[in-house]
Backbone and ligand atoms as CSV (ligand in chain L), in Angstrom:
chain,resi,resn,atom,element,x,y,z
A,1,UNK,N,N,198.826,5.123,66.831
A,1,UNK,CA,C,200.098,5.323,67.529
A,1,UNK,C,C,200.085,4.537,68.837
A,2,UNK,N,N,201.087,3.675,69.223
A,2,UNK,CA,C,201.216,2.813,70.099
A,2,UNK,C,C,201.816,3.514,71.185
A,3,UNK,N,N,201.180,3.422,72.409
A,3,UNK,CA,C,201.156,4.263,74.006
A,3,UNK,C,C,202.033,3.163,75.215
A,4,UNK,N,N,202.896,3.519,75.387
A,4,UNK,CA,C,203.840,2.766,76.470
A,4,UNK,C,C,203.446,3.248,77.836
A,5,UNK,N,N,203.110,2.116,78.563
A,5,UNK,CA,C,202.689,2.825,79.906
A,5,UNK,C,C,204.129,2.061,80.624
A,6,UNK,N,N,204.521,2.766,81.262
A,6,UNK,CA,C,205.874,2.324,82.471
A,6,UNK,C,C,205.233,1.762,83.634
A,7,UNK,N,N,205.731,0.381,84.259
A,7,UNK,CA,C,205.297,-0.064,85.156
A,7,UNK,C,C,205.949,-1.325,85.837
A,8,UNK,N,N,206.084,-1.407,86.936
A,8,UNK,CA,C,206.630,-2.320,87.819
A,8,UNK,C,C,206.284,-3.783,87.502
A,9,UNK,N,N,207.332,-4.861,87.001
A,9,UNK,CA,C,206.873,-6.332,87.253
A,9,UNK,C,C,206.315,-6.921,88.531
A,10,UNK,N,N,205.182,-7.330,88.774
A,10,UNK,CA,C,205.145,-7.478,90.010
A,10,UNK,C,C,205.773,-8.951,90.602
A,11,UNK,N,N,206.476,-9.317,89.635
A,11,UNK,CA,C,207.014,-10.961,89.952
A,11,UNK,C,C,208.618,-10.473,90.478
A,12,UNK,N,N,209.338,-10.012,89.814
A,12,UNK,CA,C,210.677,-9.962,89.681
A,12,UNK,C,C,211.082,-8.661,89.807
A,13,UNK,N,N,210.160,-8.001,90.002
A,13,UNK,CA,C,210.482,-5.682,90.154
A,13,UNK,C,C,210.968,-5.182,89.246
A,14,UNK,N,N,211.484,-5.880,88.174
A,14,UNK,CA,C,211.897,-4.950,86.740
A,14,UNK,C,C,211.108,-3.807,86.435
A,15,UNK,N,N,211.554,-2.630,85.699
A,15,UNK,CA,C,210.670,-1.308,85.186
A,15,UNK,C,C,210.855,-2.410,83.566
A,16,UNK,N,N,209.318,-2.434,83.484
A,16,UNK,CA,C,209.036,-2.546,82.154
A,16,UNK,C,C,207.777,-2.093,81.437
A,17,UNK,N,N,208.008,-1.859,80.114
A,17,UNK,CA,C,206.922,-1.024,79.350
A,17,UNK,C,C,205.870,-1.683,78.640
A,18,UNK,N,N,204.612,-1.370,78.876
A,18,UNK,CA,C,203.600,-2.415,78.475
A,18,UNK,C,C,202.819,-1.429,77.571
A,19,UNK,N,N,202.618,-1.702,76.072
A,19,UNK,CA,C,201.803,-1.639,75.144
A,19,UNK,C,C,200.286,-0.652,76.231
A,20,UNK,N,N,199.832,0.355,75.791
A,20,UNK,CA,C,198.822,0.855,76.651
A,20,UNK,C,C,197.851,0.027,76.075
A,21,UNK,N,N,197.568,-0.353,74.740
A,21,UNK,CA,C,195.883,-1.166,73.964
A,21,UNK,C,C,195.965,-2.471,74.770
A,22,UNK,N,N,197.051,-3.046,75.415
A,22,UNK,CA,C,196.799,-4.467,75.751
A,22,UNK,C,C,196.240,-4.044,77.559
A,23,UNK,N,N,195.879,-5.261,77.412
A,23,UNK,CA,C,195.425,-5.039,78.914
A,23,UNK,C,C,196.205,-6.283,80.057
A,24,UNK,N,N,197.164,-6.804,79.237
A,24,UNK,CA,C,197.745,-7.639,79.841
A,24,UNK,C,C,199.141,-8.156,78.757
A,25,UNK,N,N,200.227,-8.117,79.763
A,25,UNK,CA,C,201.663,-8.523,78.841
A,25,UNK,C,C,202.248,-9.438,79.437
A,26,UNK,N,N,203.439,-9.535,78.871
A,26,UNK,CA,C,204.324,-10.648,79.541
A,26,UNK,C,C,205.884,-9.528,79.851
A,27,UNK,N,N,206.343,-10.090,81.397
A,27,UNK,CA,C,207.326,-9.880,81.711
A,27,UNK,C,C,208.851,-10.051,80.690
A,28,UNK,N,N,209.584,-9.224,80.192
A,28,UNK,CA,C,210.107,-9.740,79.641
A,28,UNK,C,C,212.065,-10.166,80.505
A,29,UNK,N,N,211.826,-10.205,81.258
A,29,UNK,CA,C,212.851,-10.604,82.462
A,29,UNK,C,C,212.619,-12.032,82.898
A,30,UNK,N,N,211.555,-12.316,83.318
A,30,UNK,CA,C,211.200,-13.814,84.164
A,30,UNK,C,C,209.772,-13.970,83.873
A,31,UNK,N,N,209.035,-13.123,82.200
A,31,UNK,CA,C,208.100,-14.193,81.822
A,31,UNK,C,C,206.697,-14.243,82.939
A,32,UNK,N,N,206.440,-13.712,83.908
A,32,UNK,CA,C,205.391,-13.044,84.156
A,32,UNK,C,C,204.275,-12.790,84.003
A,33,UNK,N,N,203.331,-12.876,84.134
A,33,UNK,CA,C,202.242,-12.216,83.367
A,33,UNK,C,C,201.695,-10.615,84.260
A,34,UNK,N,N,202.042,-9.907,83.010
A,34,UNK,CA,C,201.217,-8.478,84.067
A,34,UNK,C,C,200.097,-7.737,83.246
A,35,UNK,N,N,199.043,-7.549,84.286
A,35,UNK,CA,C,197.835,-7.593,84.135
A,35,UNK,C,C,198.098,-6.001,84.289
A,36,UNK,N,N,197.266,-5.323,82.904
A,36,UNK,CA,C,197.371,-3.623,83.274
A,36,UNK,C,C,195.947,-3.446,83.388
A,37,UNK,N,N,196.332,-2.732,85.046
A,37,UNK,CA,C,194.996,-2.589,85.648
A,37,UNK,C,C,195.063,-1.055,85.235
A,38,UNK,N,N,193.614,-0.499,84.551
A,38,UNK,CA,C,193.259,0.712,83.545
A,38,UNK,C,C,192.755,1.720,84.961
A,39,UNK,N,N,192.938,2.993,85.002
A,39,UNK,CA,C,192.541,3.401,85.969
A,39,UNK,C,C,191.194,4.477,85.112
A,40,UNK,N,N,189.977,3.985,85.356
A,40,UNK,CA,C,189.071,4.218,84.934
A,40,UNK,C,C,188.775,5.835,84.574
A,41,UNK,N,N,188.899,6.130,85.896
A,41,UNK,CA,C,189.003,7.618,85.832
A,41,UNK,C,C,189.289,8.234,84.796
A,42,UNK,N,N,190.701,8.091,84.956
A,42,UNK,CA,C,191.500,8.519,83.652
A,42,UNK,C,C,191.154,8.755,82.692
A,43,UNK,N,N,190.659,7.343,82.070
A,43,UNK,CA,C,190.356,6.906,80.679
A,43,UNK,C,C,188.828,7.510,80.140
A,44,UNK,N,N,188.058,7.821,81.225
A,44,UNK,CA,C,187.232,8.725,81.404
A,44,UNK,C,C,187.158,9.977,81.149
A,45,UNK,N,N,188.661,10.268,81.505
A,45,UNK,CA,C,188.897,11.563,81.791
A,45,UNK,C,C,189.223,12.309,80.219
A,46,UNK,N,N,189.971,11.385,80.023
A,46,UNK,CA,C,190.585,11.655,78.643
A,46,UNK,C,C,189.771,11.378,77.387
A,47,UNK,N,N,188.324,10.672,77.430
A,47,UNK,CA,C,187.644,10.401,76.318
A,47,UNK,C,C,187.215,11.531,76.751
A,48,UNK,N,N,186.641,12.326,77.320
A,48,UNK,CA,C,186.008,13.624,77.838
A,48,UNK,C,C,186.460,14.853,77.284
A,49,UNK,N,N,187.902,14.842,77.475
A,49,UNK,CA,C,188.645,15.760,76.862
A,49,UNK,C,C,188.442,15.574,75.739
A,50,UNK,N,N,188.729,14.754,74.803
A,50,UNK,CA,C,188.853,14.422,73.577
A,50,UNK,C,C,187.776,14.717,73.012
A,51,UNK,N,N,186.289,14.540,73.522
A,51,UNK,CA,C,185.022,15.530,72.916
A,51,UNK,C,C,184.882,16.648,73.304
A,52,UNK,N,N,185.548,17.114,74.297
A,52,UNK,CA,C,185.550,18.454,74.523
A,52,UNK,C,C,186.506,19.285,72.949
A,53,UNK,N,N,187.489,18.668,72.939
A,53,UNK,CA,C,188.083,19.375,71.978
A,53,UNK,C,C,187.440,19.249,70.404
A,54,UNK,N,N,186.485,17.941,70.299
A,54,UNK,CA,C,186.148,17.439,69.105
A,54,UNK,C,C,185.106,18.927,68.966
A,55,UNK,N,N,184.046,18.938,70.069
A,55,UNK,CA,C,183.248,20.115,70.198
A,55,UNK,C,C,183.775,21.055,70.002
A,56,UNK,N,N,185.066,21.636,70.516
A,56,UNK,CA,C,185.566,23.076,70.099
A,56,UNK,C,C,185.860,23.656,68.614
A,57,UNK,N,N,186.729,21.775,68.315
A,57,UNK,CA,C,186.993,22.422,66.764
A,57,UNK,C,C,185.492,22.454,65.703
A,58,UNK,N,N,184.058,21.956,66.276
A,58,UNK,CA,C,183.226,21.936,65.420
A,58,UNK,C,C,182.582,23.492,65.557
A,59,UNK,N,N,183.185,23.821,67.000
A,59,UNK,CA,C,182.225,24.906,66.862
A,59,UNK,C,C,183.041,26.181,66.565
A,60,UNK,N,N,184.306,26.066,66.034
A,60,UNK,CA,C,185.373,26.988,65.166
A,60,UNK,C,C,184.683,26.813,63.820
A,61,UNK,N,N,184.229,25.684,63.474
A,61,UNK,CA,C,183.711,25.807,62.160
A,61,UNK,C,C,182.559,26.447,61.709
A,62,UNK,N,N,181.803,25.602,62.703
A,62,UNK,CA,C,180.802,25.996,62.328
A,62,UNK,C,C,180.093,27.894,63.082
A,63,UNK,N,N,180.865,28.357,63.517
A,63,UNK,CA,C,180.604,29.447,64.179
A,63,UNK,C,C,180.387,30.635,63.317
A,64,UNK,N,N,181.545,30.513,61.792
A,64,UNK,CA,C,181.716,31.262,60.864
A,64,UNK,C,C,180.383,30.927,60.224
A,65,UNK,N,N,179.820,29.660,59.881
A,65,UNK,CA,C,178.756,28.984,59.194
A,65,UNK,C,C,177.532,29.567,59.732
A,66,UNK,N,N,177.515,29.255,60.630
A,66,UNK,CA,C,176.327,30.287,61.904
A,66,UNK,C,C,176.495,31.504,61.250
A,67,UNK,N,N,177.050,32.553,61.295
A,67,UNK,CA,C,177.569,33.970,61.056
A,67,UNK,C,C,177.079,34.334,59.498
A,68,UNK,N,N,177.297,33.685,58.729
A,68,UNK,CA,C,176.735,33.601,57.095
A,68,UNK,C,C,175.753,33.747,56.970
A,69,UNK,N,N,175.000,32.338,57.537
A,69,UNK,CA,C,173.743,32.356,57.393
A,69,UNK,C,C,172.460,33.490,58.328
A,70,UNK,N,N,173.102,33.678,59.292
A,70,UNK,CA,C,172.742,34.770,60.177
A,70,UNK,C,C,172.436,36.278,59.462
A,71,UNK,N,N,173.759,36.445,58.780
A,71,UNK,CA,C,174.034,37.612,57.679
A,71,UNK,C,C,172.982,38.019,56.801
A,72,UNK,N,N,172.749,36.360,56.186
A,72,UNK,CA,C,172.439,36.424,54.993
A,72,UNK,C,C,170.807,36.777,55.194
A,73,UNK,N,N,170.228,35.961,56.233
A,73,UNK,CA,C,168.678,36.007,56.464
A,73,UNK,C,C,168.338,37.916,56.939
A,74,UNK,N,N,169.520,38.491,57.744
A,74,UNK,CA,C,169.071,39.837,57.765
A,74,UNK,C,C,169.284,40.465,56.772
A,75,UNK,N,N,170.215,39.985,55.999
A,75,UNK,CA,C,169.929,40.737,55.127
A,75,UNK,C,C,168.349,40.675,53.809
A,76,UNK,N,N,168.180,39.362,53.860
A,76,UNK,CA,C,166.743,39.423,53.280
A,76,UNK,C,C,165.546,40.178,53.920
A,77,UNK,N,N,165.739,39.890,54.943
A,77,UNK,CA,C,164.762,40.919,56.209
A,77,UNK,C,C,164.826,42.105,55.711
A,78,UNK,N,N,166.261,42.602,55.860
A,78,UNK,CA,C,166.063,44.052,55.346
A,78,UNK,C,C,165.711,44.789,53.954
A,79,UNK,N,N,165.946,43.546,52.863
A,79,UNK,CA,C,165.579,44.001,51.886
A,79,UNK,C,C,164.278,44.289,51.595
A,80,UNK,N,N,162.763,43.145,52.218
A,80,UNK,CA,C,161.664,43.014,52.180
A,80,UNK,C,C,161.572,44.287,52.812
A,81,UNK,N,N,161.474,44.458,54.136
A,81,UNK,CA,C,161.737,46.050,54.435
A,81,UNK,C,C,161.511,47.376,54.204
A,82,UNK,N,N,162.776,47.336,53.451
A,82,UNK,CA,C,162.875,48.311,52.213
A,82,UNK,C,C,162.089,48.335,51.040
A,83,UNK,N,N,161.630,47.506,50.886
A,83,UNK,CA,C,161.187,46.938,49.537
A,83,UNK,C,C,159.610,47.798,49.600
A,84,UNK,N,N,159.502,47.041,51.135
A,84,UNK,CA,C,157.779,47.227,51.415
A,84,UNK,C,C,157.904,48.665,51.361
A,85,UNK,N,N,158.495,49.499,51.866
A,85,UNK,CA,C,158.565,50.755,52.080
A,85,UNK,C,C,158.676,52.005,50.148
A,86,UNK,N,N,158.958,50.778,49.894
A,86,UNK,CA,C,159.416,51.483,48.280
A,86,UNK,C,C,157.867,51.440,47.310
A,87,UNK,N,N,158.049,51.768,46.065
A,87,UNK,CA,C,156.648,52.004,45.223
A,87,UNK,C,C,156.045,50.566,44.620
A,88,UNK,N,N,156.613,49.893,44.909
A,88,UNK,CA,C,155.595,48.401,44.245
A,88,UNK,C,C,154.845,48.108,45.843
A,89,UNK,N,N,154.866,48.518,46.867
A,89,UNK,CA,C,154.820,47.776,47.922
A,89,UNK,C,C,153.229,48.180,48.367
A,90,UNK,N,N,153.235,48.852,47.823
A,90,UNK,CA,C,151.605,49.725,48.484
A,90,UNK,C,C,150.553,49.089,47.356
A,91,UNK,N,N,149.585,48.702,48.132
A,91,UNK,CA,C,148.319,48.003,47.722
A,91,UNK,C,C,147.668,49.344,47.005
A,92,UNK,N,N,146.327,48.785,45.926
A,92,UNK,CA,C,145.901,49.561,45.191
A,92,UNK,C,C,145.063,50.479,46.387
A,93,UNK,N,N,144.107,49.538,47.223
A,93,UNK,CA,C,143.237,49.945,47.796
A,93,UNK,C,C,143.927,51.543,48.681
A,94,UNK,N,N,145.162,51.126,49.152
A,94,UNK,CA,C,145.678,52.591,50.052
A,94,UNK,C,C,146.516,53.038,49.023
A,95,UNK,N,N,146.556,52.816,48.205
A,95,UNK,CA,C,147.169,54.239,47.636
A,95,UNK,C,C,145.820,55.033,46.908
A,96,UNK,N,N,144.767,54.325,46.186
A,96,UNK,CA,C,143.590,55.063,45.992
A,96,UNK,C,C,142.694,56.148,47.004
A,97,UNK,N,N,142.963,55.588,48.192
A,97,UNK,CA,C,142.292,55.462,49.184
A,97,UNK,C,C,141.598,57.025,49.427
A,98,UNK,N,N,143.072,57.962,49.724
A,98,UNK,CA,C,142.501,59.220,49.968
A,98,UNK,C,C,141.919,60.330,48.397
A,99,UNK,N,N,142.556,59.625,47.410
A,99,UNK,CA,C,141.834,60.598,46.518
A,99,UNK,C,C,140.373,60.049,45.738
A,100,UNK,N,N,139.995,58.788,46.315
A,100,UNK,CA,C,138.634,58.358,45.866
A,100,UNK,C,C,137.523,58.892,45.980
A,101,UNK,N,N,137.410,59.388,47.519
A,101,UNK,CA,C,136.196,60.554,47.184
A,101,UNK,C,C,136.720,61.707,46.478
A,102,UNK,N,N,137.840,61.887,45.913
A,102,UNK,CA,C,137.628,63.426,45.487
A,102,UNK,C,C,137.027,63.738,44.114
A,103,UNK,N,N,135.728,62.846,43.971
A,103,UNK,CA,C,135.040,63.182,42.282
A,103,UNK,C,C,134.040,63.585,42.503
A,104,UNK,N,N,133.683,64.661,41.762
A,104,UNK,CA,C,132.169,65.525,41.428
A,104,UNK,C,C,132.729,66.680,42.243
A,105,UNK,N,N,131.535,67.381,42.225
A,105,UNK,CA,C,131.608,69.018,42.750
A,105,UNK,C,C,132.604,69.078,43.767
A,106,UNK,N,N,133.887,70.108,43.796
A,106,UNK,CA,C,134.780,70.571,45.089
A,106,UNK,C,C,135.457,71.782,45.231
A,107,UNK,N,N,135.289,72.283,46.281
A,107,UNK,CA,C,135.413,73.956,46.766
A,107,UNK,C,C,137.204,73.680,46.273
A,108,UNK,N,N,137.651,75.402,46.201
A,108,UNK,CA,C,139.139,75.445,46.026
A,108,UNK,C,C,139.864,74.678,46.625
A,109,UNK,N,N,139.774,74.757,47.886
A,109,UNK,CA,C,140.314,74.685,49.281
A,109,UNK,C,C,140.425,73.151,49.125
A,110,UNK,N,N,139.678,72.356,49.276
A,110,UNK,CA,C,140.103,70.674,49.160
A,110,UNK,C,C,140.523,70.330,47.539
A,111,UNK,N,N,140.609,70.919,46.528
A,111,UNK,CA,C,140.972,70.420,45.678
A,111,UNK,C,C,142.620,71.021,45.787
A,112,UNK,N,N,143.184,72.176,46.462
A,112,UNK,CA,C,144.294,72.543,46.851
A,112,UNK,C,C,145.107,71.285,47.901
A,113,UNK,N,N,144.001,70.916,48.567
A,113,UNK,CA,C,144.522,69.721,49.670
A,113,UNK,C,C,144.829,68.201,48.732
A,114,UNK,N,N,143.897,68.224,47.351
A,114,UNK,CA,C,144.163,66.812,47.073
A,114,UNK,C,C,145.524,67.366,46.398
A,115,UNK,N,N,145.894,68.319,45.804
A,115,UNK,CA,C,146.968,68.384,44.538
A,115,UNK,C,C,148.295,68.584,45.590
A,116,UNK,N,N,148.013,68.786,46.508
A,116,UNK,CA,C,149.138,69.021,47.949
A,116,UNK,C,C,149.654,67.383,48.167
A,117,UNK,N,N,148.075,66.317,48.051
A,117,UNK,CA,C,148.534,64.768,48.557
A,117,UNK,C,C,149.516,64.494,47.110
A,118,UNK,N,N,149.045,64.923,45.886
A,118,UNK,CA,C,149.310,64.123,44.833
A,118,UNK,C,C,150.881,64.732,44.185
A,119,UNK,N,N,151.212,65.969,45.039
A,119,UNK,CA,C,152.941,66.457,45.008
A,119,UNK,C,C,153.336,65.382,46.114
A,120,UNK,N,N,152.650,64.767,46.861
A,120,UNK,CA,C,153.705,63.762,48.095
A,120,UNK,C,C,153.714,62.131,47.765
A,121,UNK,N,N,152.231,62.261,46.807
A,121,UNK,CA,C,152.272,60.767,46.436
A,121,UNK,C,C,153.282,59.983,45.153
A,122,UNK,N,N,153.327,61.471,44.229
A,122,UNK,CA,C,154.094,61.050,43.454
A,122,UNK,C,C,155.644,61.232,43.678
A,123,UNK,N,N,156.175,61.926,44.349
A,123,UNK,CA,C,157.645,61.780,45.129
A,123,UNK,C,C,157.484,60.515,45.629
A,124,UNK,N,N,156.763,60.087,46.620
A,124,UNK,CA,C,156.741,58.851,47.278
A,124,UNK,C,C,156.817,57.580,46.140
A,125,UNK,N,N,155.693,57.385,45.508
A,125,UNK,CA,C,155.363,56.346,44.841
A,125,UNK,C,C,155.563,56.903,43.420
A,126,UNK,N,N,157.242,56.039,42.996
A,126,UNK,CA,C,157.658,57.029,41.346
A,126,UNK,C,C,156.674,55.883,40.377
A,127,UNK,N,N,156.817,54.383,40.984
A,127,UNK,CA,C,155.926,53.819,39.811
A,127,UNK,C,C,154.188,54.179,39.506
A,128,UNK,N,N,153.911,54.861,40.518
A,128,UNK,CA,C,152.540,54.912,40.519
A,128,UNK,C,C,152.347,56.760,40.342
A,129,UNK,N,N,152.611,57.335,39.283
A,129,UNK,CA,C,152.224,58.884,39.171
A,129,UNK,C,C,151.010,59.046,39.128
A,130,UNK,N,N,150.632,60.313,39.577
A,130,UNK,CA,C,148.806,60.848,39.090
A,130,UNK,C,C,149.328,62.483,38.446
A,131,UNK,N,N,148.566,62.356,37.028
A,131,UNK,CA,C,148.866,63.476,36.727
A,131,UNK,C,C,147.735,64.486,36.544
A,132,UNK,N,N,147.933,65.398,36.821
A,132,UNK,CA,C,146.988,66.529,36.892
A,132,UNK,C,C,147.228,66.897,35.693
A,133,UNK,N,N,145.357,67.417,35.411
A,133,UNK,CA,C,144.831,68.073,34.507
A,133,UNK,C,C,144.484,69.148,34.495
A,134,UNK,N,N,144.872,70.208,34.046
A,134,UNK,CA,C,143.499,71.553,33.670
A,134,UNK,C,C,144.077,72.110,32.718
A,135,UNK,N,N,143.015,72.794,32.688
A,135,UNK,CA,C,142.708,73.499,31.197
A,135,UNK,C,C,143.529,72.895,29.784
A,136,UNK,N,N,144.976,73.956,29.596
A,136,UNK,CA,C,145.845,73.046,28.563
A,136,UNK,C,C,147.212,71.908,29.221
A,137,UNK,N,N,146.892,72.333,30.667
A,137,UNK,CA,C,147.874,71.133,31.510
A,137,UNK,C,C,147.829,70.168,31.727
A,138,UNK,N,N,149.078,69.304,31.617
A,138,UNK,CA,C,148.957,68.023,32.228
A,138,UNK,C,C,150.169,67.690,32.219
A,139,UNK,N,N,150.281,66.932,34.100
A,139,UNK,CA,C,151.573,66.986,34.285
A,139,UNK,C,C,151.551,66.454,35.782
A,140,UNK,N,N,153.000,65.423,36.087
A,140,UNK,CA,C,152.912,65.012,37.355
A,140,UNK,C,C,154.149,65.511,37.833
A,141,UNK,N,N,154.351,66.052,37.181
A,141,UNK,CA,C,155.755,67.305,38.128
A,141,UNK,C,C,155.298,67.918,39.283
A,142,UNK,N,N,156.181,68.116,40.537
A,142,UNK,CA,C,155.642,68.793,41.748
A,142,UNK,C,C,156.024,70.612,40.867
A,143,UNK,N,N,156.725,71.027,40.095
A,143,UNK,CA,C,156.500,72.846,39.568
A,143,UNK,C,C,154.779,72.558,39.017
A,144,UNK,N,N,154.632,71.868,37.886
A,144,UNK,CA,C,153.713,72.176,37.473
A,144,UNK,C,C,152.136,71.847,37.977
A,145,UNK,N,N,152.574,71.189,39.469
A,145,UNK,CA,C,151.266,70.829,40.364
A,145,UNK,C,C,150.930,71.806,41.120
A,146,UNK,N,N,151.996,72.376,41.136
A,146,UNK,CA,C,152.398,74.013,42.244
A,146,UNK,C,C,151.601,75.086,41.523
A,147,UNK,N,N,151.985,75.180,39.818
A,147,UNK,CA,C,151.400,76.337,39.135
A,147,UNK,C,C,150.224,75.969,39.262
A,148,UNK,N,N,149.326,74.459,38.909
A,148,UNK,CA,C,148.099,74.247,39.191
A,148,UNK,C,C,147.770,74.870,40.030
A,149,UNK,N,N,148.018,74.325,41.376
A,149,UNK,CA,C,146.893,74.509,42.731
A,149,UNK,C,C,147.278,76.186,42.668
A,150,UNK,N,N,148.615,76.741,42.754
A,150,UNK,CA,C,148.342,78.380,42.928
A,150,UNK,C,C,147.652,78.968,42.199
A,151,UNK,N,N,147.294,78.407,40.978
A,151,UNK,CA,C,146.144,79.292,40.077
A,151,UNK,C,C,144.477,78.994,40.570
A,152,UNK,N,N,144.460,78.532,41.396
A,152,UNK,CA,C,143.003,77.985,41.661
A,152,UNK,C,C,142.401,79.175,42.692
A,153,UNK,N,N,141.566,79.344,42.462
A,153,UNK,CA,C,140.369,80.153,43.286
A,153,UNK,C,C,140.466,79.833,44.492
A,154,UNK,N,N,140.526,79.757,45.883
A,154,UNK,CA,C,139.492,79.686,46.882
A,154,UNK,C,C,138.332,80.272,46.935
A,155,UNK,N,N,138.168,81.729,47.430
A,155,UNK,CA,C,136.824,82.068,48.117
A,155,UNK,C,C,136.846,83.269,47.157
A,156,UNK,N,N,135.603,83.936,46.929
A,156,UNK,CA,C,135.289,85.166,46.324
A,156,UNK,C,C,134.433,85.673,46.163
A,157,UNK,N,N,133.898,86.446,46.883
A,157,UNK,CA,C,132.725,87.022,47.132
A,157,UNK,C,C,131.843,86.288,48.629
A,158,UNK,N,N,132.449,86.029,49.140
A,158,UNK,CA,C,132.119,85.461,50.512
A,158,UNK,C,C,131.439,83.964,49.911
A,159,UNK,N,N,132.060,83.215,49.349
A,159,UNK,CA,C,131.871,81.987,48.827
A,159,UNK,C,C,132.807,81.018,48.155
A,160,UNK,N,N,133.003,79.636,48.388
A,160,UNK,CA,C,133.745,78.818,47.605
A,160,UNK,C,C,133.685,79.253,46.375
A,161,UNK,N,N,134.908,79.068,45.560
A,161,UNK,CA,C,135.250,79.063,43.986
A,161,UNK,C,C,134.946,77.175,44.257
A,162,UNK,N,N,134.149,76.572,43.444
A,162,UNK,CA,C,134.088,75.381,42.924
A,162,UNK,C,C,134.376,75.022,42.144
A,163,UNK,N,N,134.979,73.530,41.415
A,163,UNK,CA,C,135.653,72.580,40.567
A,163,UNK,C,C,134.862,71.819,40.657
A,164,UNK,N,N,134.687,71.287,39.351
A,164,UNK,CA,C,134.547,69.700,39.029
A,164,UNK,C,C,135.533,68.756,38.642
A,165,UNK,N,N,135.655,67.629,39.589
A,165,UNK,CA,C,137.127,66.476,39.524
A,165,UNK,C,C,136.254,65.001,39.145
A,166,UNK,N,N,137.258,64.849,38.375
A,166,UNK,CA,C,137.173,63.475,37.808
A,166,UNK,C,C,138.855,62.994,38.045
A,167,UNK,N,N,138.258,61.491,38.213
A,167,UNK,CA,C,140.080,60.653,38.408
A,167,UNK,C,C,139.562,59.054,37.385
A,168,UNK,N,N,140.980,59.478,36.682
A,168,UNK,CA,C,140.691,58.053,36.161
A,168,UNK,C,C,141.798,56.774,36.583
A,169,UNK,N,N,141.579,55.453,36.061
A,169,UNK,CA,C,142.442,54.700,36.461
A,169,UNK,C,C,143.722,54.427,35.533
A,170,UNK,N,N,144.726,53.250,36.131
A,170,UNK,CA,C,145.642,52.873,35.117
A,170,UNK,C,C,145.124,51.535,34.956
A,171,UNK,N,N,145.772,50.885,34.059
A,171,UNK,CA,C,144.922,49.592,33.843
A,171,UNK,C,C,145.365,48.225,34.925
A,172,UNK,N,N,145.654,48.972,36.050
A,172,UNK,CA,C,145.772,47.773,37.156
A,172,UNK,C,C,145.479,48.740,38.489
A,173,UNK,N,N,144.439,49.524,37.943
A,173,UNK,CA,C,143.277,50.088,38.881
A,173,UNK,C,C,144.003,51.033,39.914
A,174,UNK,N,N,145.152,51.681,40.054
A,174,UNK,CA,C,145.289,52.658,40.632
A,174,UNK,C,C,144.987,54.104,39.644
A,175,UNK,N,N,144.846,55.148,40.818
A,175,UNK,CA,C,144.504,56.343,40.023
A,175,UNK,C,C,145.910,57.018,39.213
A,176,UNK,N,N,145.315,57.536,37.981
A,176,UNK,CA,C,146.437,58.036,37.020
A,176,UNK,C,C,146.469,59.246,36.642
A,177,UNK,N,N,145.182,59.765,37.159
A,177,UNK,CA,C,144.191,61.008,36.567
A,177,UNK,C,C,143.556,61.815,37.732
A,178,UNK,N,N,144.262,63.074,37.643
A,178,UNK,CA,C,143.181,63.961,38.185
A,178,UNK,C,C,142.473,65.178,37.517
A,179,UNK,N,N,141.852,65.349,36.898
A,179,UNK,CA,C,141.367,66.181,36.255
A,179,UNK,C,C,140.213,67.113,36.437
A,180,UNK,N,N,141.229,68.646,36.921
A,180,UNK,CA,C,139.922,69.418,36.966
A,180,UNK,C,C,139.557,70.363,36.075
A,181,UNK,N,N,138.051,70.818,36.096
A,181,UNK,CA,C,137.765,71.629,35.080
A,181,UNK,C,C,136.575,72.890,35.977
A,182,UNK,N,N,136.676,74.202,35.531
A,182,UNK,CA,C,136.010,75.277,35.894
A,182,UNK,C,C,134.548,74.720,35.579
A,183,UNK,N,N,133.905,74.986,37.308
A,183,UNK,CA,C,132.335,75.068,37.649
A,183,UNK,C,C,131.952,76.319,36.768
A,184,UNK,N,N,131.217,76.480,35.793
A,184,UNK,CA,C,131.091,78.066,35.454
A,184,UNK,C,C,129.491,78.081,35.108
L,1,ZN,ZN,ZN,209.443,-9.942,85.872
């Protein structure tokens, strides 16, 4: 688009309009030559503006673009998160961890404490159950872990009631098995 700057002949004083891209015209009265002196500033001023606005509209665009991707990465964050917090997330070693010593000889009282971990482990961790054994039971239900441990002995006769526990694995080495049977 072609820019008319208004300006004085300086030969003959006519108002005449000179092309802004040229930097020099001809009078068209008495033929003249007029030299358009650019006022730097200006032209300064106005390429300035002109990236100022180029910048604004990039950063209308891209602001939403920012915002997406922003979105999108918390939301992966939060899924890992969650994820870790859920039943694939726990290593063999800690989820074994606390019922590994519980094999060979054990008083009521801690075998009441492991079947107490193994009603919280299996709520917690649904892919990874341990099911308790005795006598004709077996079962990773928190009722029928309940009827377990309440049928168990503690003390009697001024002495532990004792169990023998065995745990076995699943075939990617967490425990699957708790199985106790009467010391007699
Ligand atoms: Zn003139």
């Amino acid at each position: 688009m072609t820019k008319f700057i208004a300006c004085k002949c300086p030969n003959c004083g006519a108002n005449v309009k000179v092309d802004s891209n040229l930097d020099k015209a001809t009078c068209k009265y008495c033929d003249a030559d007029i030299i358009v002196e650019r006022d730097m500033d200006q032209e300064i001023k106005k390429t300035i503006n002109e990236q100022l606005k180029t910048n604004s509209k990039i950063a209308k665009i891209m602001l939403p673009i920012f915002l997406v991707i922003f979105l999108a990465i918390t939301g992966v964050v939060i899924f890992f998160i969650v994820k870790g917090f859920s039943d694939n997330g726990v290593s063999k070693s800690t989820f074994n961890f606390t019922l590994e010593h519980a094999v060979g000889r054990r008083n009521g009282v801690t075998v009441k404490q492991d079947l107490n971990q193994i009603i919280t482990s299996n709520k917690k961790y649904k892919d990874h159950q341990i099911y308790v054994i005795y006598n004709d039971k077996n079962t990773n239900k928190t009722e029928g872990i309940v009827e377990i441990r309440d049928s168990l002995k503690e003390i009697g006769n001024y002495q532990f009631y004792e169990y023998d526990v065995m745990i076995d694995y699943d075939d990617n080495g967490y425990i699957n098995k708790y199985t106790i049977t009467d010391n007699e």
